[in-house]
C-alpha positions as CSV (number, residue, x, y, z in Angstrom):
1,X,182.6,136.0,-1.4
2,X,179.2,137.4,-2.2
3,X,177.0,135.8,-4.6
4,X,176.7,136.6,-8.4
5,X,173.4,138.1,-9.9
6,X,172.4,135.3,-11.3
7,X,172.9,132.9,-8.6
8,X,171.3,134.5,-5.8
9,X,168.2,134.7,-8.8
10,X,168.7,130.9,-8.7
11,X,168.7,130.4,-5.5
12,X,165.5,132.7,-4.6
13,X,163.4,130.4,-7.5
14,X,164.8,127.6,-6.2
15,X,164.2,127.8,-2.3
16,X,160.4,128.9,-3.6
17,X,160.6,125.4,-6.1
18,X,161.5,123.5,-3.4
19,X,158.8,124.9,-0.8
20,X,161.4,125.4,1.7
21,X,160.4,126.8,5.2
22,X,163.6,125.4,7.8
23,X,166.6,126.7,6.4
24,X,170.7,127.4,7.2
25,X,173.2,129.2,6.2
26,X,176.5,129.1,6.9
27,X,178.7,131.6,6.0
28,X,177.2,135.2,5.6
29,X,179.8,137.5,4.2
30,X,177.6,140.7,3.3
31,X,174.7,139.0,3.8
32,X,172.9,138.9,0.2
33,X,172.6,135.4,-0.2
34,X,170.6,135.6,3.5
35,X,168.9,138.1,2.1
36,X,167.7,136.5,-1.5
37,X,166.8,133.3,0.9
38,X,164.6,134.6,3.4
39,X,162.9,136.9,0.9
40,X,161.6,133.4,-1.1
41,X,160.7,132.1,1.9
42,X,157.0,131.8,3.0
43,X,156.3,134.4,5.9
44,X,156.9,131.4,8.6
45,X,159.7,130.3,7.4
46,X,163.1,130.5,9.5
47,X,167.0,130.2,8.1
48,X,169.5,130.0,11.0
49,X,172.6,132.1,9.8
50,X,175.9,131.2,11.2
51,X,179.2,133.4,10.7
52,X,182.0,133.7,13.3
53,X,181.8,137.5,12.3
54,X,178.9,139.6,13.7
55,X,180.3,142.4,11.1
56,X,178.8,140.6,8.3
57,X,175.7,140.4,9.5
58,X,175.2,143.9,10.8
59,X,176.4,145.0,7.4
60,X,173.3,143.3,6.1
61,X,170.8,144.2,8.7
62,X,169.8,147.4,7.8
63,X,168.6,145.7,4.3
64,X,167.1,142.6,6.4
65,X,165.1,145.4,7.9
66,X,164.3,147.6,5.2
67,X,162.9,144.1,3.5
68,X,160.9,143.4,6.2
69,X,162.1,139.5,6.9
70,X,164.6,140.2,10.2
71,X,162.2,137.7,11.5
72,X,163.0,135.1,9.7
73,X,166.9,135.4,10.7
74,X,168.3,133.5,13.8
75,X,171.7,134.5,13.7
76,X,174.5,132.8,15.8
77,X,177.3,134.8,15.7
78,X,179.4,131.4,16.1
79,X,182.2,128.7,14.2
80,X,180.0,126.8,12.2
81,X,181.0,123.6,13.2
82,X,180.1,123.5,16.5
83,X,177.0,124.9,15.6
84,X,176.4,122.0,13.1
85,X,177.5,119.3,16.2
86,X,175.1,120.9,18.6
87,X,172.4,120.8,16.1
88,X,172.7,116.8,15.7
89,X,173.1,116.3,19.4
90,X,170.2,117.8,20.1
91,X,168.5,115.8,17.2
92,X,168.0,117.7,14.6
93,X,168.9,115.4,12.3
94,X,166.6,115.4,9.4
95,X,164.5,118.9,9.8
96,X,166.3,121.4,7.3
97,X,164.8,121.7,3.3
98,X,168.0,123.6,2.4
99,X,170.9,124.8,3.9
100,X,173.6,127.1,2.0
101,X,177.2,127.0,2.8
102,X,179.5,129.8,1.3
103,X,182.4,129.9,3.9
104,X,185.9,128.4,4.3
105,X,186.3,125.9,1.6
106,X,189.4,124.6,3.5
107,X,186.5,123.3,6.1
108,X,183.7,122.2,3.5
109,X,184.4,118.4,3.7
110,X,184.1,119.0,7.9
111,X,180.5,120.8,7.3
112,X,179.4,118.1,4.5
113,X,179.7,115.3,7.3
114,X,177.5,117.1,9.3
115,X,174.8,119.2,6.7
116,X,174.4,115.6,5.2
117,X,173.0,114.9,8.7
118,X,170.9,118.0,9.4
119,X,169.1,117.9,6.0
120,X,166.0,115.9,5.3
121,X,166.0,113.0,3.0
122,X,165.3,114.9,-0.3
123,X,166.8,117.6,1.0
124,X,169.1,119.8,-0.5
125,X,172.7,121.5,0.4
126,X,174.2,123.8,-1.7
127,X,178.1,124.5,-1.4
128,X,179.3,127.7,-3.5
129,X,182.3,128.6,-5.3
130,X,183.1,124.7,-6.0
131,X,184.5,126.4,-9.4
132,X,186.7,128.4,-7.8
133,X,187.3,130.7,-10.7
134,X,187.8,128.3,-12.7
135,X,190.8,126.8,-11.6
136,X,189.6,123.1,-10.2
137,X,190.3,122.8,-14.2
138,X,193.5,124.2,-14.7
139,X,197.4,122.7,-14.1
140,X,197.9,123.8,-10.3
141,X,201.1,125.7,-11.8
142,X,198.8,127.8,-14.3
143,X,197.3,129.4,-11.2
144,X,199.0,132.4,-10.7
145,X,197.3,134.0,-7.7
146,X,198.4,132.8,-4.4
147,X,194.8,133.3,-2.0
148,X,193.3,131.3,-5.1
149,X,196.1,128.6,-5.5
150,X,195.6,128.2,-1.6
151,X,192.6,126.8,-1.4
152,X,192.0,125.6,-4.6
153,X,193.0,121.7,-3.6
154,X,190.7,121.4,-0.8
155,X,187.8,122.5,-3.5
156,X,189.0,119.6,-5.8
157,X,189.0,117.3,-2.7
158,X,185.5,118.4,-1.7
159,X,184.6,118.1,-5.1
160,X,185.9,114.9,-5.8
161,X,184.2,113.5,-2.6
162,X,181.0,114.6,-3.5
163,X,181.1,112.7,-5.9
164,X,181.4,109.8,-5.0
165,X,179.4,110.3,-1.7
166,X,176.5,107.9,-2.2
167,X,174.6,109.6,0.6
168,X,173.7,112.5,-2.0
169,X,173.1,112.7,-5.9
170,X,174.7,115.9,-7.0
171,X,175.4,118.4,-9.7
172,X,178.0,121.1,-9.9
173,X,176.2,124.3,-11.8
174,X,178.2,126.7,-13.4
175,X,176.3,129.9,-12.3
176,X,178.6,132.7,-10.4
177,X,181.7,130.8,-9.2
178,X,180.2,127.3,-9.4
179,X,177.1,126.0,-7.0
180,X,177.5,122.1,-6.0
181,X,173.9,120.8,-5.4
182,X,173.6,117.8,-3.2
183,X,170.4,116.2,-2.8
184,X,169.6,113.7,0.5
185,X,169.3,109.8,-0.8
186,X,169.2,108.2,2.6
């Protein structure tokens, strides 16, 4: 899904607020949330972008280019998981401000394991869609679309465990299709 308007705004003030310079993204769809990050970032500053489709990113580039910030994009063209894992065996741990995942929500509790690892204490991670229109509300018989119904218990489950996770303190927002801030404790 791409991001809403009003989210990526969000975002863009918030990755400046937060004086983010190491950043991640995983999941990059058509690539505007990439490009709303990297744009807030200071000149130095790097997001490593992971997606198993290079499409996505291509789609993007010609607007990564056009904005002047393609060198602020590492893109691994890889499954995000064994991305994360690498990243935390080769000690990592601890050196991202922010990393944004908008990808399989079916996987989200898998990448929270790991993100919670990557981030720095104080750190934040920011899951999308943990709204998912709407529906983590609703009777799982009221929704009617089956994509939607599909993966809308594994964003109740992710929801739920977040929290409850004392690793983070976090807040679900209800900009676009719901953003779940999680802050590093310890």
């Amino acid at each position: 899904m791409t991001l809403s308007v009003d989210e990526a705004q969000f975002l863009s003030m918030f990755v400046k607020i937060l004086n983010a310079k190491k950043t991640m993204e995983i999941g990059v769809f058509t690539g505007y949330s990439l490009l709303t990050t990297a744009l807030a970032l200071p000149e130095d500053g790097k997001i490593l972008a992971v997606d198993l489709d290079k499409e996505a990113y291509e789609f993007g580039l010609p607007y990564f280019k056009k904005a002047g910030i393609e060198h602020k994009i590492n893109f691994v063209p890889s499954d995000a998981s064994s991305v994360l894992k690498d990243l935390v065996s080769r000690g990592e741990g601890g050196t991202f401000d922010f990393i944004f995942v908008d990808a399989e929500k079916n996987e989200y509790l898998k990448f929270h394991e790991l993100t919670v690892k990557l981030v720095k204490v104080g750190g934040i991670i920011g899951y999308d869609n943990t709204l998912w229109y709407g529906t983590v509300a609703k009777a799982e018989k009221e929704v009617e679309d089956e994509f939607i119904r599909s993966f809308r218990n594994f964003v109740i489950e992710f929801n739920s465990f977040i929290a409850a996770d004392p690793r983070v303190e976090s807040s679900i927002l209800s900009i676009g299709d719901g953003l779940t801030l999680c802050r590093r404790l310890c």
